[in-house]
N, C-alpha and C positions, 0 to 999 in steps of 0.2 A: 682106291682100296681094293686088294686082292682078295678081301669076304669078310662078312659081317663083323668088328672088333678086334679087328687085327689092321697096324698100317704097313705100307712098302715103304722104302726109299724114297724120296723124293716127295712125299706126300705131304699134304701141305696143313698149316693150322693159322688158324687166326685167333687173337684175342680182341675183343670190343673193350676197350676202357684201358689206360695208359695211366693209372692209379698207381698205387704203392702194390697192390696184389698182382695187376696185371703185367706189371714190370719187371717184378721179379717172377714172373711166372715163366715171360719171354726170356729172361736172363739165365735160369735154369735148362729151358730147352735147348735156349744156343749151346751151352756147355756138351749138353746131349747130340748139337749138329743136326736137330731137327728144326728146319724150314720154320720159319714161324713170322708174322705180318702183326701188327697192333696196329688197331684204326682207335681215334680219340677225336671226339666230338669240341674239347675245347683248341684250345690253339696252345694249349699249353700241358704236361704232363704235369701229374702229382696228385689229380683230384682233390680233394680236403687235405692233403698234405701241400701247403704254400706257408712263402718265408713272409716274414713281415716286414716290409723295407728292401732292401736288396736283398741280391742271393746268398751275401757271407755274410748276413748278420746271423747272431744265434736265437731271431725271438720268431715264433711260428703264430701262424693264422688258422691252424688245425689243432690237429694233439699234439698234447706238448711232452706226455712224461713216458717212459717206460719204467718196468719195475724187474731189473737185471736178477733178482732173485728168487724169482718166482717166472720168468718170462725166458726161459732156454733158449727158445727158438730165434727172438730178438738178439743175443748177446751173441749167436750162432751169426749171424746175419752182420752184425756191428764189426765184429771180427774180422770177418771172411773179405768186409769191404772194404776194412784197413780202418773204422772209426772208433772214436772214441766217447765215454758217458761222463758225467759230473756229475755232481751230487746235487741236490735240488735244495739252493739257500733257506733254512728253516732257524735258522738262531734267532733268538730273541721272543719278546713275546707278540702273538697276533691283535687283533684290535674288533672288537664287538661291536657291531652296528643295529641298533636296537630302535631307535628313532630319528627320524628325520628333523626332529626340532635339537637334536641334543648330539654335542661331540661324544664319537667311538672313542670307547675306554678299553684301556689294555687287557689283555684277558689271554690266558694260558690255551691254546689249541690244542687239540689229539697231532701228534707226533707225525711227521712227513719222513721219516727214517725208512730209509731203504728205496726211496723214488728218484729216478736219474733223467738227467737228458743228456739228447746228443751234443757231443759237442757241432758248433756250427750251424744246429736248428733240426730239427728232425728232419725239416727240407735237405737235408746233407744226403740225407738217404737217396731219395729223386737223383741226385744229382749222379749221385755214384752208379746208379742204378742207367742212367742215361748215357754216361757217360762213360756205361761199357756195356751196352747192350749195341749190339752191330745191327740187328734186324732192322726193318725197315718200322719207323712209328709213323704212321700219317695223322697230320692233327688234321681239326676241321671237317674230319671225316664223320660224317653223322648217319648212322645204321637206319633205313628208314624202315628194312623188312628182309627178315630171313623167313627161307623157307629151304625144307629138304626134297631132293630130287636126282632122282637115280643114284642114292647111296653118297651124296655132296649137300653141301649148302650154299644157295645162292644167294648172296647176299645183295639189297637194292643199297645205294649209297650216293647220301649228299655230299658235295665239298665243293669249294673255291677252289675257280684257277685263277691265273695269275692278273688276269683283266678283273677279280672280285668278283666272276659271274657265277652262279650255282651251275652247277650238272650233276646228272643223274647218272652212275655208272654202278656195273655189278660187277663183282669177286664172287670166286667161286672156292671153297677150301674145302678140304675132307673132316676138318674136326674143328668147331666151335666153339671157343671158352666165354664166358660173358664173367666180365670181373667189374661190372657194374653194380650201385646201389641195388638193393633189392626190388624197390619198385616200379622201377626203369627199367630195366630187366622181364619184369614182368608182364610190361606194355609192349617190349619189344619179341614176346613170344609167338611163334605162329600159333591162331584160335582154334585152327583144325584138327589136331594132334592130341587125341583124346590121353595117349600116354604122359603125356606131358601134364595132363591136367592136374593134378594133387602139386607138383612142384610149383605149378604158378599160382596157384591158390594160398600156397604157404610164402610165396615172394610179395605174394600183392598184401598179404595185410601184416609184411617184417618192417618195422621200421628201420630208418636208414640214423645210423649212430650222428650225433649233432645236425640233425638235419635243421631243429626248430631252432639251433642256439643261436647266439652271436658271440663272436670272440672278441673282446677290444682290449689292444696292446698300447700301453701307453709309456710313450720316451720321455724321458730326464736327462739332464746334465751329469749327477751325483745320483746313487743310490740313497737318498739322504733319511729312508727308512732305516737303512742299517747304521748310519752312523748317531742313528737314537737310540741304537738298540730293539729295536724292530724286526718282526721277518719280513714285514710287506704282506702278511697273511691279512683276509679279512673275511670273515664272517658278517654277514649281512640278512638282516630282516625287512629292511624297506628298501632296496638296489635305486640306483635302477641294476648293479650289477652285485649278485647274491654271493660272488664269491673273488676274492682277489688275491694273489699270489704275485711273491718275484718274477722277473724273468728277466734278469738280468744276464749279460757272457758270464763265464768261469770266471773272472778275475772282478765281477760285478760293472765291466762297463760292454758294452753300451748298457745305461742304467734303461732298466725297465718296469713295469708290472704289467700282469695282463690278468683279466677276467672272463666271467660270463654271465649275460643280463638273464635275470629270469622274465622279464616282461617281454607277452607275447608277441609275436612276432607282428601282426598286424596291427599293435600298438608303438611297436618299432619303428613302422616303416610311415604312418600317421604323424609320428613325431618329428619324424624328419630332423631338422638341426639342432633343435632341441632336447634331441636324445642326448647328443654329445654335452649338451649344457649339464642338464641333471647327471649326467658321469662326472663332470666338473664340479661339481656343485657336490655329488656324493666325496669325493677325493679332498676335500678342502676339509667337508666334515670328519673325514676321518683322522687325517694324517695334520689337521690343525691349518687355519687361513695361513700362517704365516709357512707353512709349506712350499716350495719351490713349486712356481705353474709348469706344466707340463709341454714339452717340445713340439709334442705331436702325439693326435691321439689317433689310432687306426681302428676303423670298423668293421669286422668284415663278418658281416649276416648270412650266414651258409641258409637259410630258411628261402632266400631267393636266389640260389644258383638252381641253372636249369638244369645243369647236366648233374646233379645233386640229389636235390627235392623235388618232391609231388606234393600238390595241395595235402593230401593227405598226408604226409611227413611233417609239413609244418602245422598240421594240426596236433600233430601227435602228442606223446608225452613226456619225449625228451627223458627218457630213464636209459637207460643200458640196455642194450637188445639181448631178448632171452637166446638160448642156443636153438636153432630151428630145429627142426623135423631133419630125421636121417637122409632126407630124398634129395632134398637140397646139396649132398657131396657125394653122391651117386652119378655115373655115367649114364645117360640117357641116347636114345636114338641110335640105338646098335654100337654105345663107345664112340659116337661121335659130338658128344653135346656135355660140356662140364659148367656148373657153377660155381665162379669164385666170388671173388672180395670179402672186408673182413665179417662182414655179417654171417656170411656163409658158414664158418669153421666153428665147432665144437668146444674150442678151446680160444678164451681172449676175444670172444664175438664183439665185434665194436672196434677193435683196439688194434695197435700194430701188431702185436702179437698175432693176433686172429688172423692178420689179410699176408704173414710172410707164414703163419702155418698153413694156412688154407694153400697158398702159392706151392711151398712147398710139397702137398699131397696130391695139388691135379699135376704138375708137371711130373712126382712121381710117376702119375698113372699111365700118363701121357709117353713116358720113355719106355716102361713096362711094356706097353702097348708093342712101340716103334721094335723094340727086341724080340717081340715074339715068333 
């Protein structure tokens, strides 16, 4: 750095977190020719955005819908990366789950009109996003401590070499993005840095969007809700899953539905195989015993990913996260310290929308900077 908020040429940036915000953050700078590094704690890129089954199917393990009519910045982004949206199956009527002793009765829902996905799974995005970003991503790479010094940030860093053994190495960059959960982020701020203080105060008690949920995708042969006349919609009062939706490809195959359990998570993980029963057991009651059993049912409990959740996330309340405090998308530490992911952002907090807006304004900042 040639002085406080301003960069040279050749100056270097890192992003922690290989998310959907962090990747299009690196994806934006590369276009800009600014130098840029993502380290990622899992071994795998996408964060909460994972496919369900392989990687061309179209049914996700994260979020599933965008809403192209209200969501700019997404259909900006769909575009630009050559993909495309469908419209989210809603014909017919949904099905009211009201008691446990007694089969769900048909029953007219509030309208899904104007809700899309991608085609290919949301994970399409990841992929596009991977699979033209040149920087370097290192997965495995686990942030154990940043600190700033002499106008840089030196960062301590876990990872596996190729014998599986851990070491300890450091990186050192001129400008810092964290595009982590909120409260991962929080844990990973140096304690000393009074400036910093109100921002991590407001990270440590954001909750991180699905952090308590569970998502379970469950495959069919046939859509054979729709050929009842069904949406595959379900409204539920006794779950174990509170809500159920198609999620079938554009063309209705691979057939699918997928949910989300309201029971708590440490009753989740207590239940162990018998969670899946009682989803069986709920699916029979709705859609009637003589219903075709299910191929396979996937569960994937974001409440215990590491690189995710904190105790406290999975205690949380599982609502939609409010929009934080201003501070939060503020440059910190002389223009060298930015907050992303989609918690972060003012607009669509939670949501894809949130974490390619958010992306979008630090790497504005970030180019802004580099031109000055």
């Amino acid at each position: 750095m040639t002085s406080a908020g301003t960069t040279e040429p050749g100056s270097s940036t890192t992003i922690i977190g290989a998310g959907l915000c962090g990747l299009a953050i690196a994806y934006r700078l590369q276009q800009a020719g600014i130098s840029t590094t993502v380290l990622e704690a899992n071994d795998f890129a996408g964060g909460r955005i994972q496919p369900a089954g392989d990687h061309d199917s179209h049914q996700d393990l994260g979020p599933t819908w965008v809403w192209p009519y209200a969501q700019p910045v997404v259909s900006q982004w769909v575009n630009e990366l050559g993909l495309t949206l469908f419209d989210q199956f809603d014909s017919g009527n949904g099905l009211f789950d009201r008691s446990a002793n007694e089969s769900a009765t048909p029953h007219p829902l509030p309208s899904q009109h104007g809700i899309a996905r991608i085609t290919g799974g949301t994970h399409s995005l990841i992929k596009k996003l991977v699979s033209n970003v040149a920087v370097p991503v290192k997965y495995n790479h686990v942030v154990t401590d940043c600190t700033p010094q002499d106008g840089r940030w030196h960062l301590q860093i876990k990872h596996s070499t190729e014998s599986e053994s851990q070491v300890t190495s450091t990186q050192i960059t001129d400008h810092l993005i964290f595009a982590t959960p909120p409260r991962l982020t929080a844990a990973m701020l140096p304690p000393n840095i009074t400036s910093l203080a109100e921002v991590r105060r407001t990270l440590e008690v954001a909750e991180t969007w699905m952090a308590p949920h569970a998502k379970i995708v469950v495959f069919y042969n046939t859509a054979f809700w729709r050929e009842a006349g069904l949406s595959g919609r379900v409204a539920s009062q006794v779950g174990p899953l509170t809500e159920i939706h198609d999620h079938s490809g554009p063309d209705g195959t691979p057939a699918a539905l997928f949910g989300f359990s309201g029971v708590p998570a440490n009753i989740r993980a207590e239940a162990g195989e018998h969670f899946v029963e009682a989803i069986q057991q709920q699916l029979a009651r709705c859609f009637g015993n003589d219903a075709p059993a299910p191929n396979k049912i996937i569960v994937k409990d974001w409440a215990f990913e590491q690189w995710t959740t904190t105790e406290a996330d999975r205690n949380g309340s599982g609502l939609h996260p409010p929009v934080l405090q201003e501070t939060v998308r503020q440059p910190h530490c002389d223009n060298s310290l930015w907050f992303a992911g989609s918690e972060t952002a003012a607009t669509g907090a939670g949501l894809i929308e949130g974490a390619l807006v958010r992306a979008d304004e630090v790497a504005q900042q970030l180019i802004k900077l580099s031109r000055a």
